[in-house]
VMD Tcl script that builds the backbone (N, CA, C; Angstrom):
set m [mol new atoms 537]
animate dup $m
set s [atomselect $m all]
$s set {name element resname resid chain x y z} {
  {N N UNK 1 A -14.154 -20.437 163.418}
  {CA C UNK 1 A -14.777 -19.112 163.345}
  {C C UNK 1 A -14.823 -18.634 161.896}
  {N N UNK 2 A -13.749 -18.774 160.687}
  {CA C UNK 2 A -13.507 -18.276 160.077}
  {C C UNK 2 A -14.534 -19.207 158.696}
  {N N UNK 3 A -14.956 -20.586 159.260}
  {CA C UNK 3 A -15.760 -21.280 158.408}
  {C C UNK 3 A -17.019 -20.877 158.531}
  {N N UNK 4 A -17.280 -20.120 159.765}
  {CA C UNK 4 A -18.759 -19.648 160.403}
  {C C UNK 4 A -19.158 -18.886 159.304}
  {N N UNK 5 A -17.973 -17.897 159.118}
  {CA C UNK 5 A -18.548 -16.556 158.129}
  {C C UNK 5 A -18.707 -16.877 156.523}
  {N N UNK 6 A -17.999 -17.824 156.875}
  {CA C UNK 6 A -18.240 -18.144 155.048}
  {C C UNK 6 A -19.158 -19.050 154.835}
  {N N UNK 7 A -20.052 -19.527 155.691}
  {CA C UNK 7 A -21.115 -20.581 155.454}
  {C C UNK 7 A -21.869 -19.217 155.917}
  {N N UNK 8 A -22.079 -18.367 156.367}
  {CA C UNK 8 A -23.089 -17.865 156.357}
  {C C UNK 8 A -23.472 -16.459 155.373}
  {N N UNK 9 A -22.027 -16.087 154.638}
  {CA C UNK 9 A -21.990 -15.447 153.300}
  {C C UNK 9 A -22.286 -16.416 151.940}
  {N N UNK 10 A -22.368 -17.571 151.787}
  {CA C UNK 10 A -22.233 -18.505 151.093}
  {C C UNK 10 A -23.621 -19.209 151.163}
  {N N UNK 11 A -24.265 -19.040 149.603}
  {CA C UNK 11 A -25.384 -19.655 148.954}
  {C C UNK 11 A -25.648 -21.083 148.683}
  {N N UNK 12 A -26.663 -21.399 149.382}
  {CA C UNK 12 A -26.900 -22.771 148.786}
  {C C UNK 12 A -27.986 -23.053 147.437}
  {N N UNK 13 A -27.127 -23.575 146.749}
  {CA C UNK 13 A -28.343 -23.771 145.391}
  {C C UNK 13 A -27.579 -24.978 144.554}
  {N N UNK 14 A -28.714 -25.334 143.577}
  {CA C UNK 14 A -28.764 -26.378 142.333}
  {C C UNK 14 A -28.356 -27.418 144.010}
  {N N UNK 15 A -27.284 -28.366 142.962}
  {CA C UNK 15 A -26.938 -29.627 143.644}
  {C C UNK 15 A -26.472 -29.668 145.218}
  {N N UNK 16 A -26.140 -28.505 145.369}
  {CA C UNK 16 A -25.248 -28.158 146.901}
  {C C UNK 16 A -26.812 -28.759 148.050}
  {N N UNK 17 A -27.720 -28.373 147.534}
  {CA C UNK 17 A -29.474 -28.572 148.574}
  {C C UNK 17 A -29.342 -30.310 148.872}
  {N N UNK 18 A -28.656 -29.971 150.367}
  {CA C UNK 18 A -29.011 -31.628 150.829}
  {C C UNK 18 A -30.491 -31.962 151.516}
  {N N UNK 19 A -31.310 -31.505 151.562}
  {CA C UNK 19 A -32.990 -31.574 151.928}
  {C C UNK 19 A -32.896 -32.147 150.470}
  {N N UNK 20 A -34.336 -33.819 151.004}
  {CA C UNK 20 A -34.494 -34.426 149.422}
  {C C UNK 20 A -36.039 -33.417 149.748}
  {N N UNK 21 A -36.655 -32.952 150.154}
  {CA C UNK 21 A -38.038 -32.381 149.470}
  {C C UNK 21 A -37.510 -30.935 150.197}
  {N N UNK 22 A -38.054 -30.053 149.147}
  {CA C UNK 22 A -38.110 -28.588 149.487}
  {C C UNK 22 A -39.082 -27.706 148.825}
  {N N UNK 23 A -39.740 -26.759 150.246}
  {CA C UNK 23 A -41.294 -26.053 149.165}
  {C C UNK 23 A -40.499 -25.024 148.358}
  {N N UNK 24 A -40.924 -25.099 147.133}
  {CA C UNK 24 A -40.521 -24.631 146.391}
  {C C UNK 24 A -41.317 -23.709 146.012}
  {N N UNK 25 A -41.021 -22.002 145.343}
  {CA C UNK 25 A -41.351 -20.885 144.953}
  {C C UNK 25 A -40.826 -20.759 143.599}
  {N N UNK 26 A -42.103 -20.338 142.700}
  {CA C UNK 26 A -41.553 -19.602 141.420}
  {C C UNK 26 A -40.743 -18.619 141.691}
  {N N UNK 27 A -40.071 -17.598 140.318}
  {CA C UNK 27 A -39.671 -16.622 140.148}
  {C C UNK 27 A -40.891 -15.343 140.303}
  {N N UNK 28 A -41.718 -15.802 139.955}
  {CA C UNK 28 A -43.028 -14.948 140.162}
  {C C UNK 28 A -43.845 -15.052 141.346}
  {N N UNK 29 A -43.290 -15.660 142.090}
  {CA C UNK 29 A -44.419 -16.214 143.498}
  {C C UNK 29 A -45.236 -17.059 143.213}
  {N N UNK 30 A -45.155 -17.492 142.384}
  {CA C UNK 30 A -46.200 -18.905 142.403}
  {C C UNK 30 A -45.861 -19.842 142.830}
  {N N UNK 31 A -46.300 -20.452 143.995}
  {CA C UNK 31 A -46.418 -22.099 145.213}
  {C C UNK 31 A -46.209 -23.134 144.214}
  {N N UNK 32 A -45.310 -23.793 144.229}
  {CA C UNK 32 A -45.069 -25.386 143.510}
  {C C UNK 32 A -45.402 -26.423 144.965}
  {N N UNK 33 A -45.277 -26.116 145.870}
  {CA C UNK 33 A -45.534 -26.814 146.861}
  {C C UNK 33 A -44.503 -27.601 147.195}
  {N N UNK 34 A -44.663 -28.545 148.285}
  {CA C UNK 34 A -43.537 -29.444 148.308}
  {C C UNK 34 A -43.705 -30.366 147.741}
  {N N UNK 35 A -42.263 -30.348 147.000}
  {CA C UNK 35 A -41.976 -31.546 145.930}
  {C C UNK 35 A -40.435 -31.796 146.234}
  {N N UNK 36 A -40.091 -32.529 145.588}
  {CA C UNK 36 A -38.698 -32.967 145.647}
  {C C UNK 36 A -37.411 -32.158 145.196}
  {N N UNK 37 A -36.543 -32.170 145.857}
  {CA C UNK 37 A -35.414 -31.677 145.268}
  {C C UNK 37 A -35.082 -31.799 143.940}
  {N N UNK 38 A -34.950 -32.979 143.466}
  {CA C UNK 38 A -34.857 -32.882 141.618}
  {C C UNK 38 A -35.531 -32.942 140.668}
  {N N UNK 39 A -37.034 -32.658 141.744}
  {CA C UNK 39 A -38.370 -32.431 140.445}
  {C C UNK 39 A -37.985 -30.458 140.469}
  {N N UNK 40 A -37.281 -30.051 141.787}
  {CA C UNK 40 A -37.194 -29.097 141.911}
  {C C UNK 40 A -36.202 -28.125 140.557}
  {N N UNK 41 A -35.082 -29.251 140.981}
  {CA C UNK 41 A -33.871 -28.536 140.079}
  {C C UNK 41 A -34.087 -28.394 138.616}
  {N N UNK 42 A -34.983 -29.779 138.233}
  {CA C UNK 42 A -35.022 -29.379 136.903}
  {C C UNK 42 A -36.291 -29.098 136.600}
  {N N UNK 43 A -37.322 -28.167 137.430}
  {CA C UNK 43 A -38.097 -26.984 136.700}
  {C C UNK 43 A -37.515 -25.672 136.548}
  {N N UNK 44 A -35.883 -25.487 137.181}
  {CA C UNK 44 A -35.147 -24.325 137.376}
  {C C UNK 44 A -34.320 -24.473 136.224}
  {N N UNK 45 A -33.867 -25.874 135.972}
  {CA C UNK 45 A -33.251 -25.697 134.542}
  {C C UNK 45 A -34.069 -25.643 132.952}
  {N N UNK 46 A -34.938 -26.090 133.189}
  {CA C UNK 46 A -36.394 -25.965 131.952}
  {C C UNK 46 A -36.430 -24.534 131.731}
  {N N UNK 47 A -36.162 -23.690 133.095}
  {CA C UNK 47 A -36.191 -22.168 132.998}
  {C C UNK 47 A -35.436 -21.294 132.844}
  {N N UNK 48 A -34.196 -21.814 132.658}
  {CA C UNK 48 A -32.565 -21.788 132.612}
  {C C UNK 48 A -32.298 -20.585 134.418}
  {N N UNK 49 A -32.786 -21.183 134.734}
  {CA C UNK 49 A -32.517 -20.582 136.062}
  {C C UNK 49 A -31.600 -21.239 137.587}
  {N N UNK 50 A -31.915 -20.677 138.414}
  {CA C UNK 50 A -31.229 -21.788 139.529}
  {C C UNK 50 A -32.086 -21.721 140.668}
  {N N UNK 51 A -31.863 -23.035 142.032}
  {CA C UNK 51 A -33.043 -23.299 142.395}
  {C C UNK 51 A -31.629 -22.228 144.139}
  {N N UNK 52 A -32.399 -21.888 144.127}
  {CA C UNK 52 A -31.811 -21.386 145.766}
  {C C UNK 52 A -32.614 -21.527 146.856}
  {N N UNK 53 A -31.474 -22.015 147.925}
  {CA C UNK 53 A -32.328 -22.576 149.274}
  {C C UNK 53 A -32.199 -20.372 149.926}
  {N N UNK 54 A -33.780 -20.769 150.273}
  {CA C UNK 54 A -33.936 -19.158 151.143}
  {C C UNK 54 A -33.791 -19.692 152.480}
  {N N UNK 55 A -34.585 -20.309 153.023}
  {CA C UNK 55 A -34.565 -20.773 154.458}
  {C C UNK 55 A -34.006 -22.335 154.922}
  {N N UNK 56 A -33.180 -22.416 155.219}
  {CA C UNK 56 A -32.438 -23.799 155.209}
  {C C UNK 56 A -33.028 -24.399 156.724}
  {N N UNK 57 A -33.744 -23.547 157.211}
  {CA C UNK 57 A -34.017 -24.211 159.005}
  {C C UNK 57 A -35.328 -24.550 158.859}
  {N N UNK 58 A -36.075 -24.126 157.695}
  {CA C UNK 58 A -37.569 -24.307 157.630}
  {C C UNK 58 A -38.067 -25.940 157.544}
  {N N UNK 59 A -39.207 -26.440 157.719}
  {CA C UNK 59 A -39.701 -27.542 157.521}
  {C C UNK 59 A -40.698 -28.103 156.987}
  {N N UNK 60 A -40.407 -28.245 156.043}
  {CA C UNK 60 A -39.268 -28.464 154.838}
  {C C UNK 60 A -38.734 -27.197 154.481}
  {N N UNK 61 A -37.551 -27.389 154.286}
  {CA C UNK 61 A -36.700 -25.679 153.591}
  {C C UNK 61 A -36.845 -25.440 152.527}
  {N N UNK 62 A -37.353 -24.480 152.614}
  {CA C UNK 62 A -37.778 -23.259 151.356}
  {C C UNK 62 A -36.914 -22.429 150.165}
  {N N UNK 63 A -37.569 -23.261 148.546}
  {CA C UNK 63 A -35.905 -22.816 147.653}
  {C C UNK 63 A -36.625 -22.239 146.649}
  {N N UNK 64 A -36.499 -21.012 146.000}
  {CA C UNK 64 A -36.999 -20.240 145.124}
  {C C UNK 64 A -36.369 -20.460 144.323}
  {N N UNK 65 A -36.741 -20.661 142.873}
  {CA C UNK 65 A -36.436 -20.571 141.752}
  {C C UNK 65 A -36.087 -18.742 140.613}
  {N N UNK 66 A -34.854 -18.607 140.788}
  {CA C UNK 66 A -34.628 -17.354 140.143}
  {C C UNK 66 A -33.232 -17.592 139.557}
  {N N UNK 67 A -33.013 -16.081 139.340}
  {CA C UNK 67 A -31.471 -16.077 138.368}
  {C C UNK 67 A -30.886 -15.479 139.216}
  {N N UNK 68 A -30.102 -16.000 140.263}
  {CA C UNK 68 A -29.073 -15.424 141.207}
  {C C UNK 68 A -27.863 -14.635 140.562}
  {N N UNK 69 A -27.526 -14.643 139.618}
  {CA C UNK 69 A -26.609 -13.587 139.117}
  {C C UNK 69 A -27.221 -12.376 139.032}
  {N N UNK 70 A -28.621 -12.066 138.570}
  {CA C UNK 70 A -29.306 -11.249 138.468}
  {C C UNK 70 A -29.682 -10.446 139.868}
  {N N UNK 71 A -30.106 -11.264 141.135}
  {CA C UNK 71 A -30.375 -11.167 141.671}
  {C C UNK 71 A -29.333 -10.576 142.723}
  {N N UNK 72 A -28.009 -10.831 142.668}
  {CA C UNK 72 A -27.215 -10.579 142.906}
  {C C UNK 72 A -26.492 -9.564 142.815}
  {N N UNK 73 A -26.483 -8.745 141.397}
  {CA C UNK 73 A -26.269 -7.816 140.837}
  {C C UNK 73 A -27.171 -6.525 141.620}
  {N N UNK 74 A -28.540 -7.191 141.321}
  {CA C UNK 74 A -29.561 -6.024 142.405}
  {C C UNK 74 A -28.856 -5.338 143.087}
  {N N UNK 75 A -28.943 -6.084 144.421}
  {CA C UNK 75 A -28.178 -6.531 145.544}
  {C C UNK 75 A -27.308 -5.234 145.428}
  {N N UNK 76 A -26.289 -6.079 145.251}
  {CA C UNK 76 A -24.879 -4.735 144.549}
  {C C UNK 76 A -24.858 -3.467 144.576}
  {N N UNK 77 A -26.119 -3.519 143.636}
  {CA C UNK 77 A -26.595 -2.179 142.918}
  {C C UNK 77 A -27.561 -0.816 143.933}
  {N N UNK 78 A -28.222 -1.851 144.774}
  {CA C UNK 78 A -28.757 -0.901 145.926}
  {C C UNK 78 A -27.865 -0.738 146.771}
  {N N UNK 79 A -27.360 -1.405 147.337}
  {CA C UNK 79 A -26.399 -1.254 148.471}
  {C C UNK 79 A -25.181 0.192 147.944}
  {N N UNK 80 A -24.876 -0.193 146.693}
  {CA C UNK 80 A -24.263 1.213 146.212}
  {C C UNK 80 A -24.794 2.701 146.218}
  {N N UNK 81 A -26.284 2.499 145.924}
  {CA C UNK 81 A -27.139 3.831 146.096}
  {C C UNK 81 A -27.353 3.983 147.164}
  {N N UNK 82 A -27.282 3.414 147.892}
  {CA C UNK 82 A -27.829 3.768 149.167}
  {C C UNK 82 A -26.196 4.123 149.907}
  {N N UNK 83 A -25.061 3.917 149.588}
  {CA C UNK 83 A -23.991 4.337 150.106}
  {C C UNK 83 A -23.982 6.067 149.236}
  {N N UNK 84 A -24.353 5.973 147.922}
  {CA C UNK 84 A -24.230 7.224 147.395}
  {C C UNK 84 A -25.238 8.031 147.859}
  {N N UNK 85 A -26.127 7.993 149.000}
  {CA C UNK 85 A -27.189 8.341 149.508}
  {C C UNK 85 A -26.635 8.952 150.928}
  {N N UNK 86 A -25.388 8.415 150.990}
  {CA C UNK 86 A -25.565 8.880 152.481}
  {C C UNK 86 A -25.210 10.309 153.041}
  {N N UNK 87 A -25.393 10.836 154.170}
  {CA C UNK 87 A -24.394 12.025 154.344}
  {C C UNK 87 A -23.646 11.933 154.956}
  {N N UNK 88 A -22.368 12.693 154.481}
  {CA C UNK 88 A -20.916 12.784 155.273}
  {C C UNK 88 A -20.864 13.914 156.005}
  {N N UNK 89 A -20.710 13.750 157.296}
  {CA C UNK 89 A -20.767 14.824 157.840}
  {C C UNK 89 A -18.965 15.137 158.593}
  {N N UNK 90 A -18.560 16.345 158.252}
  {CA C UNK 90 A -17.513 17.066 157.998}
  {C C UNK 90 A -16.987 17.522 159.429}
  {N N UNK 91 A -16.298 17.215 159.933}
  {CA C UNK 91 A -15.976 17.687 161.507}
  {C C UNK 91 A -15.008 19.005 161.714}
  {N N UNK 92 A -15.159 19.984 161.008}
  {CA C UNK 92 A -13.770 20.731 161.782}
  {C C UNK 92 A -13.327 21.565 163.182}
  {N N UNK 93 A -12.458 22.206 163.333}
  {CA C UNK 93 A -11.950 21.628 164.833}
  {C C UNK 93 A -10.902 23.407 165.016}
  {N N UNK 94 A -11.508 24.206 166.234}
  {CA C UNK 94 A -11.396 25.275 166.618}
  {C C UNK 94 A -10.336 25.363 167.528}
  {N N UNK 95 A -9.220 25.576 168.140}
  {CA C UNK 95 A -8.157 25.467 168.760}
  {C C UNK 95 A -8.342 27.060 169.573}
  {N N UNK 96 A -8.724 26.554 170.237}
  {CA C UNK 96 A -8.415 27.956 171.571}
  {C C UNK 96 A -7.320 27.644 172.745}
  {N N UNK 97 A -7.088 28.914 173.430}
  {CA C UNK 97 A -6.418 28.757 174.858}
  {C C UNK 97 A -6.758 29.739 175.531}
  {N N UNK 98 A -6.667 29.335 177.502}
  {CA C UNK 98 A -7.315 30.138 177.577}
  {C C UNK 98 A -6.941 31.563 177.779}
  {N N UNK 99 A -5.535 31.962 177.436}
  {CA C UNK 99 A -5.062 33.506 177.498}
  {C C UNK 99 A -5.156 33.677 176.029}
  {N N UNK 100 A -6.375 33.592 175.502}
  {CA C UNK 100 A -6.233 34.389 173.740}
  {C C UNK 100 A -6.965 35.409 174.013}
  {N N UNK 101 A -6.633 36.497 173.126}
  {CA C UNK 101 A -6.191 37.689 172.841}
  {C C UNK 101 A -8.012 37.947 172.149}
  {N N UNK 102 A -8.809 38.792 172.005}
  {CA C UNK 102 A -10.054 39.421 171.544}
  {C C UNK 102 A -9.928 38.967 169.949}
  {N N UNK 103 A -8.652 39.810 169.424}
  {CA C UNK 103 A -8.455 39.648 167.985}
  {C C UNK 103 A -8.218 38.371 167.076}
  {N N UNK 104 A -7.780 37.713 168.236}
  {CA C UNK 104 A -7.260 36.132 168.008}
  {C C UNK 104 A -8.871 35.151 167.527}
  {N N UNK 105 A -9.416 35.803 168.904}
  {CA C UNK 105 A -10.792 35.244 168.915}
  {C C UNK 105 A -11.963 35.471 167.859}
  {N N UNK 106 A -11.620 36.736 167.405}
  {CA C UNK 106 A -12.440 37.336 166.064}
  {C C UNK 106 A -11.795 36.526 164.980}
  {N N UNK 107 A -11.048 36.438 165.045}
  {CA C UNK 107 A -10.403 35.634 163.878}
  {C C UNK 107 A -10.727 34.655 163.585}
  {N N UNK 108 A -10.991 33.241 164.710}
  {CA C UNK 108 A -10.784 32.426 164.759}
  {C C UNK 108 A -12.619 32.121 164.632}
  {N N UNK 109 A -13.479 32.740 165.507}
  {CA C UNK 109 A -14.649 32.887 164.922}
  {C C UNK 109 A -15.178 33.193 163.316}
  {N N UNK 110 A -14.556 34.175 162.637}
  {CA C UNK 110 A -14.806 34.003 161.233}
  {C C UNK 110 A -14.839 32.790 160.609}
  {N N UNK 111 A -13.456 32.097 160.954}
  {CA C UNK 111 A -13.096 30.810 160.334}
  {C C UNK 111 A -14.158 30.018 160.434}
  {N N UNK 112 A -14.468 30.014 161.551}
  {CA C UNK 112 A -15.924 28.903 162.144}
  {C C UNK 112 A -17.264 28.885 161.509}
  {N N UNK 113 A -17.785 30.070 161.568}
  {CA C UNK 113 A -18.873 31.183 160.911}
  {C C UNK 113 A -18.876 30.511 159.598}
  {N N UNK 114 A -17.366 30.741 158.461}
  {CA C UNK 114 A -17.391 30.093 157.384}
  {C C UNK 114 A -17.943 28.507 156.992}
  {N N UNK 115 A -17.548 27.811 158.113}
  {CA C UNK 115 A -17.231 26.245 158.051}
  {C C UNK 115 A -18.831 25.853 158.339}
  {N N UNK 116 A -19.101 26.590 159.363}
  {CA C UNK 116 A -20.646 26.265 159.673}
  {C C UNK 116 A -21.933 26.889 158.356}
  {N N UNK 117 A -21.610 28.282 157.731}
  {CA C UNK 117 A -22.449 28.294 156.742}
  {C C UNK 117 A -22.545 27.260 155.663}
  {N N UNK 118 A -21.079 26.765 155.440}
  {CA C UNK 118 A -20.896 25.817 154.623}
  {C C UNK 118 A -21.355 24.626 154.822}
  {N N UNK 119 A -22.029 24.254 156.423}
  {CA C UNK 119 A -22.942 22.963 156.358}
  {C C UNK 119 A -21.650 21.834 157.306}
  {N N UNK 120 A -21.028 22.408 157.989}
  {CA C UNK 120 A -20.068 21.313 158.605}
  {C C UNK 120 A -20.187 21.879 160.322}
  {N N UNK 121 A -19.529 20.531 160.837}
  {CA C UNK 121 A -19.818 20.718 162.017}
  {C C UNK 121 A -18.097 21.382 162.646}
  {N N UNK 122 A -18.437 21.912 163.994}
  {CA C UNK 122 A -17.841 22.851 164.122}
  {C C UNK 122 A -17.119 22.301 166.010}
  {N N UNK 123 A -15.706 21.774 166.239}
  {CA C UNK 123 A -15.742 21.657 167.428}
  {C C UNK 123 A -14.748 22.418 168.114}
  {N N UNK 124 A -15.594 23.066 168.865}
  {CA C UNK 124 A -14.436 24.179 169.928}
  {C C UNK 124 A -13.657 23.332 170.810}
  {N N UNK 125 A -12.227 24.134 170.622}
  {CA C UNK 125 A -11.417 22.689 171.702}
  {C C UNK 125 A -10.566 24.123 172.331}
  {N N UNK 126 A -10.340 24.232 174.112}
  {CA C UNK 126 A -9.670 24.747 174.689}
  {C C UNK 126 A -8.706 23.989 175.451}
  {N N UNK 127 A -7.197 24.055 175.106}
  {CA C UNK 127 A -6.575 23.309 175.138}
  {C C UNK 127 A -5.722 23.898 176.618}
  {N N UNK 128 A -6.086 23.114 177.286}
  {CA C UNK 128 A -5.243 23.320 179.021}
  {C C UNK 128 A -3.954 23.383 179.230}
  {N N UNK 129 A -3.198 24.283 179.676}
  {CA C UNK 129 A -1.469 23.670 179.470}
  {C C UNK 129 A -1.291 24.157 181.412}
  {N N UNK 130 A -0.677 23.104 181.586}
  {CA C UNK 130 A 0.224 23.052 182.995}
  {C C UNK 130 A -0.628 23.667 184.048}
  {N N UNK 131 A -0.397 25.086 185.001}
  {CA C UNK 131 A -1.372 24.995 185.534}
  {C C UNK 131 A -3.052 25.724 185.530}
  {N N UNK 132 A -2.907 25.694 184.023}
  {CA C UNK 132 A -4.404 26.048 183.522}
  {C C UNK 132 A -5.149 24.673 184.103}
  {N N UNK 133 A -4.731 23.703 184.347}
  {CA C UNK 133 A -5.708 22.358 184.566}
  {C C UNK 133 A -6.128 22.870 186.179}
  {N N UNK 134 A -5.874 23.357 186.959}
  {CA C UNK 134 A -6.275 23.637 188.197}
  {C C UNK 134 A -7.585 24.277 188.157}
  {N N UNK 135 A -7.361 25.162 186.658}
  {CA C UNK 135 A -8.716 25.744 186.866}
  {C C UNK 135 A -9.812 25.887 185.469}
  {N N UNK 136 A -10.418 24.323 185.432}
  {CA C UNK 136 A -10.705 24.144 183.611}
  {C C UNK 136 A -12.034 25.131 183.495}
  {N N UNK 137 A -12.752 26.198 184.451}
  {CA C UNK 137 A -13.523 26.940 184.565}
  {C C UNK 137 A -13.196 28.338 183.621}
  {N N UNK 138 A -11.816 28.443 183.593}
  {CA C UNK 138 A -11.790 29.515 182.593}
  {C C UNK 138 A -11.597 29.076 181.419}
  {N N UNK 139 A -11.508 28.076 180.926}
  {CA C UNK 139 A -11.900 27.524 179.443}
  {C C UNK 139 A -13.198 26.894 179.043}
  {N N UNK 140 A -14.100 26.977 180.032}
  {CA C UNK 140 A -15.404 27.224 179.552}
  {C C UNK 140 A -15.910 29.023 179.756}
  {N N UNK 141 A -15.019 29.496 180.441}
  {CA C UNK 141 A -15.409 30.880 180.067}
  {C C UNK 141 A -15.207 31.415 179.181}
  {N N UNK 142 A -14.452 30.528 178.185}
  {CA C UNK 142 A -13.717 31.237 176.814}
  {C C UNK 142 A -14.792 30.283 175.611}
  {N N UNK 143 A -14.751 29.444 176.256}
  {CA C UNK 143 A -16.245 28.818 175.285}
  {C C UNK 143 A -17.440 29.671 174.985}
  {N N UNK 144 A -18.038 30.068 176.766}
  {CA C UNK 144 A -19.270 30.910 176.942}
  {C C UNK 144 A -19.235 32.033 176.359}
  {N N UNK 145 A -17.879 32.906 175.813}
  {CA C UNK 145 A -17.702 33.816 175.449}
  {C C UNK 145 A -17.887 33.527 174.140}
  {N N UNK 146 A -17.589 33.045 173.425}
  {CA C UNK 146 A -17.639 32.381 171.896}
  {C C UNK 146 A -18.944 32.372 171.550}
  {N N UNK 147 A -19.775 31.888 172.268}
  {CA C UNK 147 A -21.390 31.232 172.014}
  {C C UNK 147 A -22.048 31.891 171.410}
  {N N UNK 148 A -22.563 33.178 171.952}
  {CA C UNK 148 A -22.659 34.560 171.494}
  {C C UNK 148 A -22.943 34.444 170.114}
  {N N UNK 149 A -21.311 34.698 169.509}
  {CA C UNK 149 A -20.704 34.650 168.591}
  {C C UNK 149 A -21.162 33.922 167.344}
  {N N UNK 150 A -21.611 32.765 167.755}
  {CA C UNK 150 A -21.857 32.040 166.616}
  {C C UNK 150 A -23.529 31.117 166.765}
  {N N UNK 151 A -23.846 31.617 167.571}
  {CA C UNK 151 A -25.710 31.504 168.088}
  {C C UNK 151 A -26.850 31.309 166.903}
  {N N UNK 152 A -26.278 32.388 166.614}
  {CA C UNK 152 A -27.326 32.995 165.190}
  {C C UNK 152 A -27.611 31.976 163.929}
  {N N UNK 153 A -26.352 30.977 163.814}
  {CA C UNK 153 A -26.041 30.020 163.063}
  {C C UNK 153 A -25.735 28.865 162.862}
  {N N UNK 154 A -25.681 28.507 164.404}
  {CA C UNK 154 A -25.447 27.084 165.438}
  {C C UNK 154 A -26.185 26.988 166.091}
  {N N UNK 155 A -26.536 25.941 166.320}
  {CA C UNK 155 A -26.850 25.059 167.554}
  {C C UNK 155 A -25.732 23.930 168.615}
  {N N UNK 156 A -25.884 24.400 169.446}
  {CA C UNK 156 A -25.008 23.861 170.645}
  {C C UNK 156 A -25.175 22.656 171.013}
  {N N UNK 157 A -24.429 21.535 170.542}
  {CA C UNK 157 A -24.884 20.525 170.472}
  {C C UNK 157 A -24.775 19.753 171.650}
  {N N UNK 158 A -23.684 20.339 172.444}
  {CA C UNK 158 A -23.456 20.017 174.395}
  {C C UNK 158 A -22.850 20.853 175.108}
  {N N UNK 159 A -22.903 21.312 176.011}
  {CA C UNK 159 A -22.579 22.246 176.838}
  {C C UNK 159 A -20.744 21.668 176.559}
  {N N UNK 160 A -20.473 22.718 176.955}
  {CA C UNK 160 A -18.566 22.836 176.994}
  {C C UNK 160 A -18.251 21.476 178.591}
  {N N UNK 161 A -17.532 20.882 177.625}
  {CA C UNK 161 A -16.996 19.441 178.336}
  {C C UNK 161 A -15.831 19.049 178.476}
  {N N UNK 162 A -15.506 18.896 180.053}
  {CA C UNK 162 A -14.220 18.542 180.421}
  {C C UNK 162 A -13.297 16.997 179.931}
  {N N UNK 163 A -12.948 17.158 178.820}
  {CA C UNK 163 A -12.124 16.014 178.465}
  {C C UNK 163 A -10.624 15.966 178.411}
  {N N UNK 164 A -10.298 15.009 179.120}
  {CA C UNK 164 A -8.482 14.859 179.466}
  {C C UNK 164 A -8.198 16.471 179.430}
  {N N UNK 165 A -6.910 16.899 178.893}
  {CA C UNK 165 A -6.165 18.573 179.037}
  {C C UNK 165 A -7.288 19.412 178.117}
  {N N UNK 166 A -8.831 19.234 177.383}
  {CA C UNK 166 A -9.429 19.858 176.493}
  {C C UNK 166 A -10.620 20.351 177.094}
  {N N UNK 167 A -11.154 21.335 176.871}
  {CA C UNK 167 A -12.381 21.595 177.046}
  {C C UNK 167 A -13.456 22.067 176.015}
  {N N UNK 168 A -14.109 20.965 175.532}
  {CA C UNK 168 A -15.076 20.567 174.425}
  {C C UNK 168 A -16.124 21.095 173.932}
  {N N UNK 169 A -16.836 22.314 173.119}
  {CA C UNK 169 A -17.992 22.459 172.830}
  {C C UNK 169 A -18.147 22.446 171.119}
  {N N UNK 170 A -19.746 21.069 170.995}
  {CA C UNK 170 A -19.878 20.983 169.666}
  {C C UNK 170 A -20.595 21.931 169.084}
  {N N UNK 171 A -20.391 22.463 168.303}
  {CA C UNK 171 A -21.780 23.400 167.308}
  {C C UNK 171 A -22.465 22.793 165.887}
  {N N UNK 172 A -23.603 22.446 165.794}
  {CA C UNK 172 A -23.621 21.733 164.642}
  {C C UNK 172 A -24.411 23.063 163.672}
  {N N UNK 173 A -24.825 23.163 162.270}
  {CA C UNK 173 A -24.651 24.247 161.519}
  {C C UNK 173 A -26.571 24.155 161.874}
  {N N UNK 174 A -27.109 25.328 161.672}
  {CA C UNK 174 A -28.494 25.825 161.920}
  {C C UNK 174 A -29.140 24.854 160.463}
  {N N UNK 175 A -30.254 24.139 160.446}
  {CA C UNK 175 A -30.618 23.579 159.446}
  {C C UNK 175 A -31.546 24.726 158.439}
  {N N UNK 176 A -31.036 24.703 157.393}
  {CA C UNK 176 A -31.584 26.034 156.191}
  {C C UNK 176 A -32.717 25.633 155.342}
  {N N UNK 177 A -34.087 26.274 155.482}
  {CA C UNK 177 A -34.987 25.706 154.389}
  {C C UNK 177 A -34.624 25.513 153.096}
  {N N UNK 178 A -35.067 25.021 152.464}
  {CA C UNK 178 A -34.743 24.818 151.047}
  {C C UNK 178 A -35.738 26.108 150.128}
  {N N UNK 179 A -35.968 26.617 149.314}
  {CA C UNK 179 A -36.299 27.246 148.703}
  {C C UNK 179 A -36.879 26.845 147.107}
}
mol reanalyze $m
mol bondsrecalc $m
mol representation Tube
mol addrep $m
């Protein structure tokens, strides 16, 4: 298994190309056609370049002539922008029960209000204790009560959901034009 991944992370080029003829590609796209493996290699060294197999299943397999360090580097180099491209999206996490108090709840809504203007997502959790589980209907009534609350600036991303002792509602933040 562990030879699988490394033959299939792992480049074939110059001498490693056991095919004796392979169609061969410039660096520029220009067709050399099929010719031989070491008429191949050394138009790649005339060019100080290297000959790389692209398709090893083809017939005859197909080896472009370029500068794989270069090419490589690319590589690298996008895969990095495109990680510095991505968005992180921020989860924070609302702790209710269901005997809280009005003031508790104002409170705890501000906090939210904040987190969501700020562009993060927002998850209401009503946490069941002993025999609150008999009846997980009043911790979506403490959800439904919340909603209200934070409408104006959320979107409800699933109705309030019974999971293990929790009862679940996501809010994700209202999307803001740009200006």
């Amino acid at each position: 298994m562990r030879d699988q991944k490394n033959k299939k992370k792992s480049v074939i080029m110059n001498n490693d190309i056991t095919a004796n003829e392979v169609r061969c590609l410039g660096e520029d796209g220009f067709a050399y056609g099929v010719i031989s493996k070491y008429e191949a290699i050394s138009k790649a060294k005339d060019l100080n370049l290297d000959l790389v197999l692209i398709s090893p299943d083809a017939n005859p397999p197909v080896a472009k002539i370029m500068d794989y360090g270069k090419f490589k580097y690319n590589k690298e180099k996008k895969k990095k922008e495109a990680r510095k491209n991505q968005q992180k999206i921020v989860l924070k996490e609302t702790k209710l029960s269901v005997k809280i108090a009005q003031n508790d709840i104002n409170y705890k809504i501000e906090r939210s209000r904040k987190f969501l203007e700020a562009g993060y997502h927002v998850k209401f959790r009503v946490f069941l204790k002993g025999r609150e589980m008999q009846n997980p209907d009043a911790g979506k009534d403490v959800l439904n009560r919340i909603w209200p609350m934070v409408e104006d600036i959320g979107i409800k991303d699933n109705e309030p959901k019974f999971e293990g002792r929790f009862i679940n509602m996501l809010v994700l933040p209202k999307k803001q034009e740009k200006k």
